[in-house]
C-alpha positions in Angstrom: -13.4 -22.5 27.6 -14.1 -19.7 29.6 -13.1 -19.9 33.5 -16.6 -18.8 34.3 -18.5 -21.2 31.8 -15.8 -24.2 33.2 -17.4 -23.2 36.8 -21.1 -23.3 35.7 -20.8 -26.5 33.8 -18.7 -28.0 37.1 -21.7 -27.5 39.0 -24.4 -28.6 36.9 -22.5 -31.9 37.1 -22.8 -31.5 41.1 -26.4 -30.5 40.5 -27.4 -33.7 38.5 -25.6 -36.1 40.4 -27.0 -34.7 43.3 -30.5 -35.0 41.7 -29.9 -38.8 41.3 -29.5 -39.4 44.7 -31.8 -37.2 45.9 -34.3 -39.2 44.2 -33.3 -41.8 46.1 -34.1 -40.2 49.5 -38.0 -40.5 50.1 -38.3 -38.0 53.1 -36.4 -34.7 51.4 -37.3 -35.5 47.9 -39.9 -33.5 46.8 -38.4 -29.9 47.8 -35.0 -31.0 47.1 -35.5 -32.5 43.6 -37.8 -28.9 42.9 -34.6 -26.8 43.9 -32.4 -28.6 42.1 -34.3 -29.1 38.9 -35.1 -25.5 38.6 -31.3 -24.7 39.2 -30.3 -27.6 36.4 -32.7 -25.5 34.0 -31.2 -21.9 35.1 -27.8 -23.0 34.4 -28.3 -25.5 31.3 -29.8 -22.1 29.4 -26.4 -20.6 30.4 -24.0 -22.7 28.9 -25.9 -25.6 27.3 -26.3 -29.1 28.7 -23.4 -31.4 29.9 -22.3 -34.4 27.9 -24.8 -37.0 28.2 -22.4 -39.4 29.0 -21.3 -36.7 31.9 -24.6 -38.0 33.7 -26.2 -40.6 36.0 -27.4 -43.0 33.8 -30.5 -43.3 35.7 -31.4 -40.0 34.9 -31.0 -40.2 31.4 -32.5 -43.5 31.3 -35.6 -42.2 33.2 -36.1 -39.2 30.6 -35.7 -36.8 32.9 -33.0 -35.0 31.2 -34.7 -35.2 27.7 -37.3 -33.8 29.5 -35.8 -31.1 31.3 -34.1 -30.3 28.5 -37.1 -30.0 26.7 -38.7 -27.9 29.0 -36.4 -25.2 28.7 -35.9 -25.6 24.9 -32.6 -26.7 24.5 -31.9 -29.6 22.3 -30.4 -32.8 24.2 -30.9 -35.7 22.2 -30.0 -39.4 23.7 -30.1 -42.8 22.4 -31.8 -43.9 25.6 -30.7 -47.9 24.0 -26.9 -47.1 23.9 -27.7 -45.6 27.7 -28.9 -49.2 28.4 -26.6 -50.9 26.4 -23.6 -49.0 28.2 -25.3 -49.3 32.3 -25.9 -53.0 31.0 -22.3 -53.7 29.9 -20.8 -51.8 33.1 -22.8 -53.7 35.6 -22.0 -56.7 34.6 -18.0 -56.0 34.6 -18.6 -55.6 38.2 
């Protein structure tokens, strides 16, 4: 992989995880989640999206990526029950 691409796809993992707990955070939410969405969709269409298991689960889980995904045209299929199944399984190991 190219040193360049191995950057962008380092921070769209930032950018996602940041997303999740930004969503989390009533009083900056709305601007922040907008800035960050919009640079999730920028960079996604540069190199393609992250491994799904690469992602908060509660993002996938939501449909947010799907639907970001969607939204820029790039294919990002999830089996949102395995998601479950897998948050399920490591929350109760804890």
């Amino acid at each position: 992989m190219h040193i360049l691409e191995t950057a962008i796809r380092d921070e769209l993992d930032l950018l996602w995880r940041d997303l999740d707990l930004t969503q989390n955070d009533a009083i900056n939410r709305s601007m922040r989640c907008d800035f960050l969405v919009e640079s999730i969709k920028k960079l996604t269409q540069l190199v393609g999206p992250i491994p799904r298991e690469d992602l908060p689960p509660s993002l996938v889980e939501s449909g947010l990526n799907q639907r970001l995904h969607a939204e820029t045209g790039i294919a990002a299929p999830v089996n949102v029950e395995q998601v479950a199944t897998e948050r399920a399984a490591t929350e109760s190991a804890r």
